[in-house]
C-alpha positions in Angstrom: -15.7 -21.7 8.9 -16.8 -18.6 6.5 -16.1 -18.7 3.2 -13.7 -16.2 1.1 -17.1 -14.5 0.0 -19.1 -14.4 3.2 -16.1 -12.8 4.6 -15.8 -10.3 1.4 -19.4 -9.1 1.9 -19.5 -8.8 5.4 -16.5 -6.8 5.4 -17.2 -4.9 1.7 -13.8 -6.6 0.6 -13.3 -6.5 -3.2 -11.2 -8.8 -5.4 -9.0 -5.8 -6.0 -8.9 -5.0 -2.5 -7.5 -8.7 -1.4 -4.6 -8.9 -4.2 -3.5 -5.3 -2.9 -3.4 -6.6 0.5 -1.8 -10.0 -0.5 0.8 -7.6 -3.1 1.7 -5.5 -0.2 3.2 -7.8 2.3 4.5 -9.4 -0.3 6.3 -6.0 -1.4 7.2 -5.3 2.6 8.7 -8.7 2.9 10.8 -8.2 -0.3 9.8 -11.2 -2.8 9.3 -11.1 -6.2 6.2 -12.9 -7.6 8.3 -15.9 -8.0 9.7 -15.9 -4.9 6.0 -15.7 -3.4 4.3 -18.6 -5.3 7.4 -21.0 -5.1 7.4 -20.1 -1.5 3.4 -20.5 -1.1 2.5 -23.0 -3.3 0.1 -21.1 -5.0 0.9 -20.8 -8.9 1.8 -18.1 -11.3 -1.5 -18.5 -13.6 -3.7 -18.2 -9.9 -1.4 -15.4 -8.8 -2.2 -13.9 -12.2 -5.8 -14.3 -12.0 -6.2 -12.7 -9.1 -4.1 -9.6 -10.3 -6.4 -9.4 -12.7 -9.9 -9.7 -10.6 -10.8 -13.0 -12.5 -10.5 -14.6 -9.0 -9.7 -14.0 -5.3 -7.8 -16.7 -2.9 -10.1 -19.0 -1.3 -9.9 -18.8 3.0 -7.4 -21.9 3.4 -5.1 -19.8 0.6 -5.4 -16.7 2.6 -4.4 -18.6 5.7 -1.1 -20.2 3.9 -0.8 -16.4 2.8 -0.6 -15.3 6.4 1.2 -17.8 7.8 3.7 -17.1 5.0 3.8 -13.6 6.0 3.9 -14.9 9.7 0.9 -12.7 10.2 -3.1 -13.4 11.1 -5.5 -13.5 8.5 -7.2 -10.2 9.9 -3.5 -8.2 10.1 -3.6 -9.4 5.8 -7.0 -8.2 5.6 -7.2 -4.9 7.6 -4.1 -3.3 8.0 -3.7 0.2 6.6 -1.7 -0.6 3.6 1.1 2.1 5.2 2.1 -0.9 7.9 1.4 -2.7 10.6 -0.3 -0.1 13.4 
């Protein structure tokens, strides 16, 4: 399985790029950031960090993140961030 950062640079994937992706489902899908990590798992200080490009979720996160958002990894990571096409 890839890593998060063999995926990034094949695909030119920033860690800005990933938390818009991850924010805009989560916006579509109407939960807070509360909501979202409570839901996920994932806590407020990793949410955080990858708001503020520190970090970026690793592959298994981005996975729960998808699943989450009953969506495939590749729908998170390449849709046009004006919906699902």
């Amino acid at each position: 399985m890839a890593s998060m950062m063999e995926i990034m640079l094949a695909y030119n994937y920033s860690e800005e790029y990933i938390y818009q992706r991850i924010l805009f489902f989560q916006r579509k899908n109407n939960y807070s950031v509360f909501q979202f990590c409570t839901k996920t798992g994932i806590s407020l200080r990793t949410y955080k960090r990858w708001r503020t490009g520190e970090t970026m979720p690793h592959l298994k996160t981005m996975i729960i993140i998808a699943d989450f958002f009953n969506i495939t990894v590749e729908i998170l990571l390449k849709t046009p961030l004006g919906g699902v096409a």
